[in-house]
C-alpha positions in Angstrom: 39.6 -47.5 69.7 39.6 -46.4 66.6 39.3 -47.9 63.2 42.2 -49.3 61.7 41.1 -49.8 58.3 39.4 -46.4 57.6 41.2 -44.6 54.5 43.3 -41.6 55.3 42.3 -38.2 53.7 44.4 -38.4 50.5 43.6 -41.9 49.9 40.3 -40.9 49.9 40.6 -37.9 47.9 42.7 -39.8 45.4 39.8 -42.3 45.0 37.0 -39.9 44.7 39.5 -38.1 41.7 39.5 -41.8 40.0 36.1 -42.4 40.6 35.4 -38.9 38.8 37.9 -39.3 36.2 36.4 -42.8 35.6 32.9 -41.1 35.3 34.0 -38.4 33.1 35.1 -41.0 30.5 31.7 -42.8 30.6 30.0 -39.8 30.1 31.9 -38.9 27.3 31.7 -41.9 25.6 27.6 -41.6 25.9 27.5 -44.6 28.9 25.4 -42.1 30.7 24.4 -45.0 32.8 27.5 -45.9 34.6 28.7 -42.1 34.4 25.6 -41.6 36.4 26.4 -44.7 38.8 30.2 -42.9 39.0 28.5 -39.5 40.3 26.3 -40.9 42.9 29.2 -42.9 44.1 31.0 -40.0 44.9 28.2 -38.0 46.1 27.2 -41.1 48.6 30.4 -40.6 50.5 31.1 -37.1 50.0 27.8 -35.1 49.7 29.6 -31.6 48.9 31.5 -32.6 45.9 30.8 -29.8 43.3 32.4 -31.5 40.5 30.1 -34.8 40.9 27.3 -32.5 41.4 28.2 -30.5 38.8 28.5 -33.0 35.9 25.8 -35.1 37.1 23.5 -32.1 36.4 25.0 -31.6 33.0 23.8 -35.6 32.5 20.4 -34.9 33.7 20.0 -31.9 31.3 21.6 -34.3 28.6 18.1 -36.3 29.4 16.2 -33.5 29.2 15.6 -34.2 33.2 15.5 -30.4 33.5 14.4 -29.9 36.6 16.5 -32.2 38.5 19.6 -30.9 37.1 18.6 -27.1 38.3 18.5 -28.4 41.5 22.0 -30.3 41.4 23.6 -27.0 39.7 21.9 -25.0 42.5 23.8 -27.4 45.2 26.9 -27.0 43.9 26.3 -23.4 43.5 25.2 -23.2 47.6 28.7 -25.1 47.7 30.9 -22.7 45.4 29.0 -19.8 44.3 31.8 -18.7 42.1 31.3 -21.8 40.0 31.2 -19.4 36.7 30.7 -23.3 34.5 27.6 -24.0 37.3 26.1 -20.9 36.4 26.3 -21.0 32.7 24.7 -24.8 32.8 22.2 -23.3 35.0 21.1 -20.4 33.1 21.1 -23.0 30.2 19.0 -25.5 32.0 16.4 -22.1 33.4 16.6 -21.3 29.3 15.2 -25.2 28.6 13.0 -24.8 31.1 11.2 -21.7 29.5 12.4 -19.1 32.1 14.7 -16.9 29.7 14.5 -14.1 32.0 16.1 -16.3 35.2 18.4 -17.6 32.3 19.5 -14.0 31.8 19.9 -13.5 35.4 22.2 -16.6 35.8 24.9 -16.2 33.1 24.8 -12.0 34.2 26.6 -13.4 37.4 28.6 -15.7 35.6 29.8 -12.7 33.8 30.0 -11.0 37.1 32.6 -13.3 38.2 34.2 -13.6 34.7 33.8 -11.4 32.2 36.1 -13.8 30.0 33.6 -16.2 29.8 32.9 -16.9 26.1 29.9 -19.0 26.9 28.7 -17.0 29.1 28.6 -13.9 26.5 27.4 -16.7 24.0 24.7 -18.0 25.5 23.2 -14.6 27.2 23.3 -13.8 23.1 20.8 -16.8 22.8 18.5 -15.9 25.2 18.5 -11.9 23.9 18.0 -13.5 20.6 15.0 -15.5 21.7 13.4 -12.1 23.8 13.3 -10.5 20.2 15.9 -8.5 21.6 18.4 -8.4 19.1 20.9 -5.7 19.4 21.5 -6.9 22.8 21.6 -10.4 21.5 24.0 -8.7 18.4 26.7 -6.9 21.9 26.7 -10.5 23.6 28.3 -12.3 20.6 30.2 -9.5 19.5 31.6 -10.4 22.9 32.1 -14.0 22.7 33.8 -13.4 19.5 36.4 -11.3 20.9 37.4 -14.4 23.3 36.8 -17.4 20.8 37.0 -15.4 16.7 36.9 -18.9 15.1 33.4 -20.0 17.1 31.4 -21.7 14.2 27.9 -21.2 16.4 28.7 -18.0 17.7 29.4 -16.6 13.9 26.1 -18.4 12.9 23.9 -16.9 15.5 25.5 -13.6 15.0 24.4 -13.8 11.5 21.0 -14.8 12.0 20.4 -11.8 14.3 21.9 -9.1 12.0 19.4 -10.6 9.0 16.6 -10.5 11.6 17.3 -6.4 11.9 17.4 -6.5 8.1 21.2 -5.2 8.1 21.9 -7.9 5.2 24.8 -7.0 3.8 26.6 -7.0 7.6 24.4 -10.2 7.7 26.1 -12.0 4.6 29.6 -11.1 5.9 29.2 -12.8 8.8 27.7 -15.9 7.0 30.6 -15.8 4.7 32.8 -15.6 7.4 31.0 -18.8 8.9 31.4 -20.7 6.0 35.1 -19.9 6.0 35.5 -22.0 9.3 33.1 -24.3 8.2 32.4 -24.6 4.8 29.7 -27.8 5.0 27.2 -26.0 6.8 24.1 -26.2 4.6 21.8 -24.0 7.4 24.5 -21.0 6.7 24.5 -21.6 2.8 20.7 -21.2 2.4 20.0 -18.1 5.1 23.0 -16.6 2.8 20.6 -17.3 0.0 17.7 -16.1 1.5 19.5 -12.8 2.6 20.5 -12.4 -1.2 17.3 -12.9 -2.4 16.0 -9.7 0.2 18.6 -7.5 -1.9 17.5 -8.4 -5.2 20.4 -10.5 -6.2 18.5 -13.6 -7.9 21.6 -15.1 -9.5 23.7 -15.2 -6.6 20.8 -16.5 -4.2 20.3 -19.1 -6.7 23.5 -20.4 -6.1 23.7 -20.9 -2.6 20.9 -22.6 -2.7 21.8 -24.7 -5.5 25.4 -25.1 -3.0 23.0 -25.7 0.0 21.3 -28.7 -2.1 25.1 -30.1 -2.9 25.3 -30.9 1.3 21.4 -31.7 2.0 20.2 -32.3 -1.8 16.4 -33.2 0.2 16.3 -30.3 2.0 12.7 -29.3 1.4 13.5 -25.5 2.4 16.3 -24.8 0.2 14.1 -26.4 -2.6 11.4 -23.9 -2.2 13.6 -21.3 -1.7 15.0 -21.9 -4.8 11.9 -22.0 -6.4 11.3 -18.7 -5.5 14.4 -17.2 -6.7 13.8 -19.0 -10.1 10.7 -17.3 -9.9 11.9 -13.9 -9.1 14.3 -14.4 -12.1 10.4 -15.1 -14.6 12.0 -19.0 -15.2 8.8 -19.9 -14.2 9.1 -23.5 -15.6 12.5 -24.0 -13.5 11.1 -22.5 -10.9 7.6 -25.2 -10.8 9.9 -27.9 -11.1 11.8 -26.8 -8.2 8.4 -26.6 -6.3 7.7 -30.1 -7.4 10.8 -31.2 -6.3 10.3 -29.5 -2.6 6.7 -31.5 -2.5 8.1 -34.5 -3.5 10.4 -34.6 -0.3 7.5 -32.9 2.0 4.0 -33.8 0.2 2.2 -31.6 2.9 4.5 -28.0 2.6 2.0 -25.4 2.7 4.6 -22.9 1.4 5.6 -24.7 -1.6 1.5 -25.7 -2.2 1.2 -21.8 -2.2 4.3 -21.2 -4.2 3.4 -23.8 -7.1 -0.1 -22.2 -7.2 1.0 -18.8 -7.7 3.9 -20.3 -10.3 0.9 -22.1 -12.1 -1.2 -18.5 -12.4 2.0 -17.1 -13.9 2.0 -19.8 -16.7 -1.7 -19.1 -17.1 -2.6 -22.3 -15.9 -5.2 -20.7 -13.4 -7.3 -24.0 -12.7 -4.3 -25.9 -11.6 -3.4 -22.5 -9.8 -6.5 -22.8 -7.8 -6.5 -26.4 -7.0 -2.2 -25.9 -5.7 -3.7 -23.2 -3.7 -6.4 -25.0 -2.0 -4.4 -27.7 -1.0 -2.2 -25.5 0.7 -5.3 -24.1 2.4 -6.8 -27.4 3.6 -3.5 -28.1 5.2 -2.6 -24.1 6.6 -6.1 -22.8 7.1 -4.5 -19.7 8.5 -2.1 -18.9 5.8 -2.5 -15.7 5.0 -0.3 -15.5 1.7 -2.3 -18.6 0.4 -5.8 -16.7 0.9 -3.8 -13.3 -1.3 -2.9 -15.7 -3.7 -6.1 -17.7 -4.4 -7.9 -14.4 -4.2 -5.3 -13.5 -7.5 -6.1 -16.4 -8.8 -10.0 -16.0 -8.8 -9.8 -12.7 -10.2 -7.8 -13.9 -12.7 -10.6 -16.2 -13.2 -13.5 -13.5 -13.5 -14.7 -15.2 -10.2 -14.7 -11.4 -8.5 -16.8 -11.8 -5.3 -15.1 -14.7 -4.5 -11.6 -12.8 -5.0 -12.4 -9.9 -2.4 -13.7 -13.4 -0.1 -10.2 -14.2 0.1 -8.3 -11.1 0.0 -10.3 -10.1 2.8 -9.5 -13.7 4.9 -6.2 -12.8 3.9 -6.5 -9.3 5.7 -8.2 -10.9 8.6 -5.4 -12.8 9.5 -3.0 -10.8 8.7 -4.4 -7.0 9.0 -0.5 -5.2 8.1 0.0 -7.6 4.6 0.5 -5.3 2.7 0.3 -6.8 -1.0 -3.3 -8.3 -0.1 -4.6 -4.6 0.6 -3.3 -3.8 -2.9 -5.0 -6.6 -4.3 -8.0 -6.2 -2.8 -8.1 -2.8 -4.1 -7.3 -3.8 -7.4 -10.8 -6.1 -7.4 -12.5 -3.4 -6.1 -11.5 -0.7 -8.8 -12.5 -3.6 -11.1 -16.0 -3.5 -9.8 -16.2 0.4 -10.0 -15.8 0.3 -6.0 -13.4 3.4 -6.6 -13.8 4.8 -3.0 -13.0 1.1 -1.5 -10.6 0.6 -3.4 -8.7 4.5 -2.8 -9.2 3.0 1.2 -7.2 -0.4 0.4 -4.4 1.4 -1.6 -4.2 3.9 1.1 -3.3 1.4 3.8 -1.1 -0.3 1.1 0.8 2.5 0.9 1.2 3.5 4.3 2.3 -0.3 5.0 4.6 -0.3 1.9 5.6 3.6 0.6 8.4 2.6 -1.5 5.7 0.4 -3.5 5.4 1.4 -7.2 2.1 -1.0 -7.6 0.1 0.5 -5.0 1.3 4.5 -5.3 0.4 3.9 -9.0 -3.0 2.6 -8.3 -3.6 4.5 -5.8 -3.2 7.5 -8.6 -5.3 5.9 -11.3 -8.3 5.3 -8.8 -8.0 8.6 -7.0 -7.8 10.4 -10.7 -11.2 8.6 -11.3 -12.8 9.1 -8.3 -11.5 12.6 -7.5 -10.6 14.0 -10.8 -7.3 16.2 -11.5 -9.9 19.5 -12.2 -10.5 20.1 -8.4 -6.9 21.6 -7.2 -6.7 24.4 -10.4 -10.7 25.0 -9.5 -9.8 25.3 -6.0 -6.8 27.7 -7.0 -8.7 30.1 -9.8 -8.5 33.7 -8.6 -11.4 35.2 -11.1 -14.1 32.2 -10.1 -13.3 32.4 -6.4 -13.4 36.3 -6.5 -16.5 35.9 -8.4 -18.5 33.5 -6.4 -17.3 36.0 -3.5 -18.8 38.9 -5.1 -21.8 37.2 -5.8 -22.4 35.5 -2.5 -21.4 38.8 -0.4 -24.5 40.4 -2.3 -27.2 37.4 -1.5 -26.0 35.9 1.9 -27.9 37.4 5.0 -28.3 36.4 8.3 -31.7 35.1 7.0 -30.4 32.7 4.1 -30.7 29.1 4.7 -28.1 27.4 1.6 -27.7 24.8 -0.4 -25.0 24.0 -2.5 -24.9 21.1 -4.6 -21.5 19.6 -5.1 -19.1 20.3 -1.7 -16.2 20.1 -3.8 -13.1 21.2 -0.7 -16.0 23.1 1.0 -14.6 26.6 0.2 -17.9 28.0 -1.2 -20.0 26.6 1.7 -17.0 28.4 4.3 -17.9 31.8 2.4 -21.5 31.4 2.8 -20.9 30.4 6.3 -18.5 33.4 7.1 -20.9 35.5 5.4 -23.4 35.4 8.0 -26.1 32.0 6.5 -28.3 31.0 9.0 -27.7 27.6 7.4 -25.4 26.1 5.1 -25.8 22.7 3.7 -23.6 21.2 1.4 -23.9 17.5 -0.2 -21.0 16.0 -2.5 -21.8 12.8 -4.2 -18.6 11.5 -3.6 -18.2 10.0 -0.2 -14.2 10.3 -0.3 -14.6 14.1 -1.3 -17.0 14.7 1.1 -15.6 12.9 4.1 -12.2 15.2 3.1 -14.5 18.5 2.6 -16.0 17.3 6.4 -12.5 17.5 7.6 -11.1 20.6 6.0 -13.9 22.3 7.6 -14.1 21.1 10.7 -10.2 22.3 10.8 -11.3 25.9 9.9 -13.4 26.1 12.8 -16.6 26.2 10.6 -18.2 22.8 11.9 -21.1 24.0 13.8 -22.7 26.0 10.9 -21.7 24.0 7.2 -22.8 20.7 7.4 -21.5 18.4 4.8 -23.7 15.4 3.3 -22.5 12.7 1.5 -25.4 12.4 -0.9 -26.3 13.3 -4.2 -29.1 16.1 -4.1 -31.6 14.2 -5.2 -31.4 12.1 -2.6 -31.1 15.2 0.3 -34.6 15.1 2.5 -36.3 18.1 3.6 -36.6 17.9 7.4 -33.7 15.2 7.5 -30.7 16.8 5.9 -32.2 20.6 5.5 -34.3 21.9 8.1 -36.2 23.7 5.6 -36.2 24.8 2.1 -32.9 26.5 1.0 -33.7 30.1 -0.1 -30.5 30.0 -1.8 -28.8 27.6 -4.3 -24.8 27.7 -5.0 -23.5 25.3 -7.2 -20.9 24.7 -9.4 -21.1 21.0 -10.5 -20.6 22.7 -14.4 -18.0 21.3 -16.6 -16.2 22.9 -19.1 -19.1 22.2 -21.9 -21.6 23.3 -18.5 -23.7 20.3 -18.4 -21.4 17.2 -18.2 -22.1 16.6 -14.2 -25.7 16.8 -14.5 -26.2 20.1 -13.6 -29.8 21.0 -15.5 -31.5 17.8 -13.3 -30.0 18.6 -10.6 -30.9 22.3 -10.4 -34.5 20.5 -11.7 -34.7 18.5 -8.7 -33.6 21.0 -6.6 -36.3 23.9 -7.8 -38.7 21.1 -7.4 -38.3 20.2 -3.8 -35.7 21.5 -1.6 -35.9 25.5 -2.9 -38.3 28.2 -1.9 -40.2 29.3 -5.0 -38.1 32.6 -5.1 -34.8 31.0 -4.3 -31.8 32.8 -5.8 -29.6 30.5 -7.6 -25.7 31.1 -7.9 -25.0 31.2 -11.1 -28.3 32.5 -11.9 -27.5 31.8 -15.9 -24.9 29.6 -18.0 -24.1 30.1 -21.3 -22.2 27.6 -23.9 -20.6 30.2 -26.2 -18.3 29.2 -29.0 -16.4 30.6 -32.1 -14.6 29.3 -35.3 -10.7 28.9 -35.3 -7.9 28.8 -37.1 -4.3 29.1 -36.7 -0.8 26.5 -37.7 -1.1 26.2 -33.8 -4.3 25.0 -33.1 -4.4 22.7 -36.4 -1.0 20.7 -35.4 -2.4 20.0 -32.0 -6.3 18.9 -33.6 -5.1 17.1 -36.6 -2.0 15.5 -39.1 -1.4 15.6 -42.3 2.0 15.7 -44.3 5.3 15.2 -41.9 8.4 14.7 -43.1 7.1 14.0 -46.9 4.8 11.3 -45.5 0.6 11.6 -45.5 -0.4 10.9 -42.0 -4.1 12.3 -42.2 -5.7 9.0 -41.9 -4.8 9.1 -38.6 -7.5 11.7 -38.2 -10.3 9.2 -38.6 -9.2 7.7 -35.5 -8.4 11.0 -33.4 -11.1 11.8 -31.2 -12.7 15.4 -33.0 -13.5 16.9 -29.1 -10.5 17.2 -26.7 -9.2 20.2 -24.7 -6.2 21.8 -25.0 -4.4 22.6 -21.6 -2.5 25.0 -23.1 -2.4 28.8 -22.5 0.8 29.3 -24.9 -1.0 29.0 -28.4 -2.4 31.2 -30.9 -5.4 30.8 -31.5 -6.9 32.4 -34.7 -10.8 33.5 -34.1 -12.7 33.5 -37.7 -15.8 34.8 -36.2 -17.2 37.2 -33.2 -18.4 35.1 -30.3 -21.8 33.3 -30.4 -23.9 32.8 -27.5 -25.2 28.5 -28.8 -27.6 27.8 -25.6 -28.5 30.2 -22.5 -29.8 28.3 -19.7 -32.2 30.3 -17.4 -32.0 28.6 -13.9 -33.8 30.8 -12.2 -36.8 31.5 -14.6 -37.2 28.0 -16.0 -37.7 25.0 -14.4 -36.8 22.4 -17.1 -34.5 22.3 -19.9 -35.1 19.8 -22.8 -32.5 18.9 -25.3 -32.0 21.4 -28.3 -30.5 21.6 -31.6 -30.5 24.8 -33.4 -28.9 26.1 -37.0 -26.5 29.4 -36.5 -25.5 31.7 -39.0 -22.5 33.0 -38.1 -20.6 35.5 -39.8 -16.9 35.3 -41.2 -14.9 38.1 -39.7 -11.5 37.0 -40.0 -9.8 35.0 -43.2 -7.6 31.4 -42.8 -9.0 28.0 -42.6 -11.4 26.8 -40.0 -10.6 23.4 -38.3 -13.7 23.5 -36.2 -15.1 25.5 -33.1 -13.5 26.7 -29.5 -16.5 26.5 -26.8 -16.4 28.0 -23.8 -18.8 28.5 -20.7 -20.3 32.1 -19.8 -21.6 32.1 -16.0 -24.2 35.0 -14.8 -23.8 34.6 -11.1 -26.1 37.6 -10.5 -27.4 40.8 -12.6 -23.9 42.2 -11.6 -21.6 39.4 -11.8 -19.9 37.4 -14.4 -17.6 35.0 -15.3 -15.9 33.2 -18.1 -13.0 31.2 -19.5 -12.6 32.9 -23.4 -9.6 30.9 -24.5 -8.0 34.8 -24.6 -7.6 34.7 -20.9 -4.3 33.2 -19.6 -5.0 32.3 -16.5 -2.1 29.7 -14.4 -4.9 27.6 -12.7 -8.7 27.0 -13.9 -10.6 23.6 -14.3 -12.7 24.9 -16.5 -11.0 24.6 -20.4 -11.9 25.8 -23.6 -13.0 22.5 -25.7 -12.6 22.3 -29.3 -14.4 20.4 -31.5 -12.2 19.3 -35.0 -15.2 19.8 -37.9 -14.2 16.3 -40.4 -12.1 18.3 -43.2 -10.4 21.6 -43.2 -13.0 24.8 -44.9 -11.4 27.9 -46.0 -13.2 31.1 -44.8 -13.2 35.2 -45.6 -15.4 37.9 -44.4 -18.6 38.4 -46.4 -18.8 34.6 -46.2 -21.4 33.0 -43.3 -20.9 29.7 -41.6 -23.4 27.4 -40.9 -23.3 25.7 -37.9 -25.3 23.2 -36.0 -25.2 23.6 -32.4 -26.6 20.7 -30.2 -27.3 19.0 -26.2 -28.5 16.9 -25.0 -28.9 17.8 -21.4 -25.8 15.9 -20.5 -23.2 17.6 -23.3 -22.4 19.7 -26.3 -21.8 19.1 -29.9 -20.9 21.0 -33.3 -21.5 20.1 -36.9 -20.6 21.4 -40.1 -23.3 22.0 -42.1 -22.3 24.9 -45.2 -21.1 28.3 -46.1 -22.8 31.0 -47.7 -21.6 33.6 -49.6 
């Protein structure tokens, strides 16, 4: 028979709805114990509940129980796989489980089945978010706002993930927009801050942080933060107290360590500077910034080696930071490492191209190393015509050369194209010549110029010339000829790397000069009276040997031109220092402010150049010099100047020494 006493179907159901109901409230109300004991209850007598199996899962993910609550959302999912709640809690419980990607797949058919779903759109944002994948992550919330506008979290995240693609001012709309729904959230306060502080705005960041402090005033963050836009703003005092303040709530913030310590070097207290920064070191080893700032700090405190130590820690840790290649570069220039230091602003400025600092250093090192003369050399039609002239009429398919400062390699390429058996050039410079090296590996000329990076003294018969050069090309002559070394060179060169009948290219140089005059040339050498006042004591200040890079002045020649040394390269083989008296005649009246000196080359019996301050020409690095005698000496024909010319191997001088007549 049967049983009398079992409950009919809607009893039961009605008792499993109070039993759930019962449940519910528990587990609102945080009695997750007897919520829990409500669930199972249900679940004993009817096994295929999704509800009980549903929010029982939600209770064990409350516990972090992670893995047992997949497996409940996966029952009621084999139960009701339409469950669009199941798989949301699912994909969140695959999400706490690490497995964003199963996550993804989970609320993707929630959406499937709803594309309504707020959460669903919400949480897929979360896990975009966390896969760095953030216009996706920007779509999804987009989404969820459409459905719920006024969603506190979804706004928040939202905002986080248009700062994190750096699209700030988007960023700090949707943070104010946040705050209008919920205007005591600190976290929302201070990344509004922080996003202020990327566009410059010091002031405003300052006060939402100051606002963030007024909801969490020990929030450690928003402390340093502050700090740094009190720094940004030069209130470095404020902005150390601020630190202080940051360290007092969290004694072992790295960050704030650094930040102190870079404050202190700012108020020139660098030993203090050093001892904030090495406490944030013995807490961060790895933090890179920390390493760029003690480095600062060491340089500041003469203690060099030790400075490049620590920008170069800083580099290893962090290869793209940017500011520590500057500053490493900055060390290095200071040590006369120029080419080291060209190499650290040069990845400085391909990590940061907008940087003033390191476009201006890079300048200022690359002028000293590779100085402004070589691009108007490079570009001056009579020398390059010249040294073609004169190479076409010594190169032969027998001439093994050697030129002595590479420069771009053009001169080498000419011998090369003109048929040399050999060409080997060396360039002091190892930037310069690495460059030359490319330039002519990218004219096709690799196989027959080879490019040293040496100085010729140091080039080795049998290592970098397979024997002596029978021809010698050089043009390391400055505008006074000697000021690169050129006579010890050539010296050296004669000596052991030439065959005794070498030619040499030039074969002479010449320092030639005359005396000048002219209102032009005297207001651009030296002051006296402007505007009723006596300036001419600047004049004992004013360097009395400059060149003028200009082609539009008159220049007034007293005398005919004067040949003051000749310098034989090919006949002699050394060249001492000289001083010599010149009588010079007077050809032209005025008053002489001093002497115009040129350079006359003699590439070969046929060929010559040089740069008479008569010639315009729109590109040349050789300039005529002038050299400003101490006082003014009026001058007519019949008179004769005496002048003493001078070298010493390495430059030129003039003095002033009577007139007769």
């Amino acid at each position: 028979m049967p049983n009398q006493n079992r409950p009919k179907k809607n009893e039961v159901t009605l008792v499993v709805a109070e039993t759930l109901q019962k449940a519910m409230a528990c587990h609102q109300a945080g009695d997750l114990a007897n919520a829990e004991h409500g669930y199972r209850a249900i679940l004993s007598t009817q096994p295929d509940s999704v509800d009980a199996l549903h929010y029982l899962g939600l209770l064990e993910a409350q516990r972090e129980r992670y893995v047992e609550a997949l497996s409940l959302f996966d029952q009621a999912l084999d139960i009701k796989p339409q469950s669009v709640d199941a798989l949301v809690n699912r994909g969140n419980v695959l999400s706490a489980l690490g497995r964003p990607r199963d996550a993804l797949a989970s609320y993707e058919r929630a959406l499937a089945l709803d594309r309504d779903s707020a959460m669903a759109h919400f949480n897929r944002g979360n896990i975009f978010r966390e896969l760095n994948c953030y216009e996706e992550a920007l779509a999804s919330y987009d989404m969820a706002l459409a459905i719920m506008p006024e969603n506190v979290a979804v706004l928040f995240n939202r905002s986080d993930v248009l700062q994190r693609l750096m699209r700030y001012e988007e960023a700090l709309a949707s943070y104010d927009r946040c705050l209008i729904f919920a205007p005591e959230i600190p976290g929302a306060m201070y990344n509004r801050g922080v996003i202020l502080q990327q566009l410059g705005k010091h002031e405003q960041a300052l006060a939402s942080y100051d606002k963030a402090l007024e909801l969490e005033p020990n929030d450690a963050d928003a402390l340093n933060n502050r700090g740094n836009a009190l720094f940004d703003l030069h209130r470095f005092d404020q902005a150390l107290a601020s630190y202080e303040r940051a360290l007092a709530v969290k004694p072992d913030f790295a960050e704030a360590l650094n930040n102190r310590g870079n404050t202190l070097r700012e108020l020139n207290r660098p030993e203090e500077a050093l001892a904030s920064c090495n406490q944030a070191l013995a807490i961060k080893p790895g933090f890179a910034e920390a390493h760029n700032n003690l480095g600062n700090v060491l340089q500041n405190l003469g203690r060099l080696d030790e400075a490049i130590a620590s920008f170069r820690r800083a580099l290893a840790l962090e290869p793209a930071f940017a500011e520590a290649h500057n500053n490493l570069g900055n060390v290095l220039r200071n040590q006369g490492r120029l080419a080291e230091a060209v190499a650290s602003y040069r990845r400085a400025v391909e990590l940061m191209p907008t940087s003033v600092d390191a476009n201006i250093n890079l300048s200022v090192a690359l002028h000293h190393l590779v100085p402004p003369w070589h691009v108007p050399m490079m570009n001056d039609t009579r020398r390059n015509e010249a040294y073609v002239e004169a190479l076409a009429a010594a190169v032969t398919e027998e001439t093994t050369v050697l030129e002595i400062g590479t420069g771009s390699g053009l001169l080498a390429m000419i011998a090369a194209r003109l048929g040399a058996r050999q060409v080997v050039t060396c360039e002091a410079v190892s930037l310069i010549a690495a460059t030359a090296r490319d330039i002519v590996a990218a004219n096709g000329w690799e196989s027959s110029v080879s490019v040293i990076s040496k100085m010729s003294k140091d080039v080795v018969i049998g290592v970098d010339l397979h024997q002596r050069a029978n021809l010698l090309v050089s043009e390391i002559l400055s505008s006074e000829l000697l000021g690169e070394g050129v006579l010890a060179s050539i010296e050296d060169a004669k000596r052991r790397l030439l065959e005794p009948n070498a030619k040499i290219i030039p074969a002479t140089g010449s320092v030639v000069f005359v005396l000048l005059g002219g209102e032009a040339i005297k207001k651009n050498m030296m002051v006296d009276e402007v505007l009723g006042f006596n300036l001419s004591g600047f004049n004992a200040i004013a360097s009395r040997k400059r060149y003028i890079h200009r082609h539009d002045l008159d220049i007034g020649l007293l005398t005919d031109t004067t040949e003051a040394f000749v310098f034989d390269f090919v006949r002699r083989d050394y060249f001492p220092a000289e001083r010599k008296t010149l009588r010079i005649p007077i050809t032209v009246s005025g008053c002489c402010y001093g002497v115009a000196q040129w350079i006359r080359l003699r590439l070969d019996d046929n060929v010559t150049f040089e740069n008479h301050p008569s010639t315009k020409t729109p590109a040349s690095s050789w300039q005529t010099c002038f050299y400003r005698f101490p006082t003014p000496i009026h001058v007519h024909p019949g008179q004769t100047a005496i002048v003493c010319a001078a070298h010493n191997r390495s430059a030129v001088w003039f003095f002033w020494e009577g007139l007769e007549g």
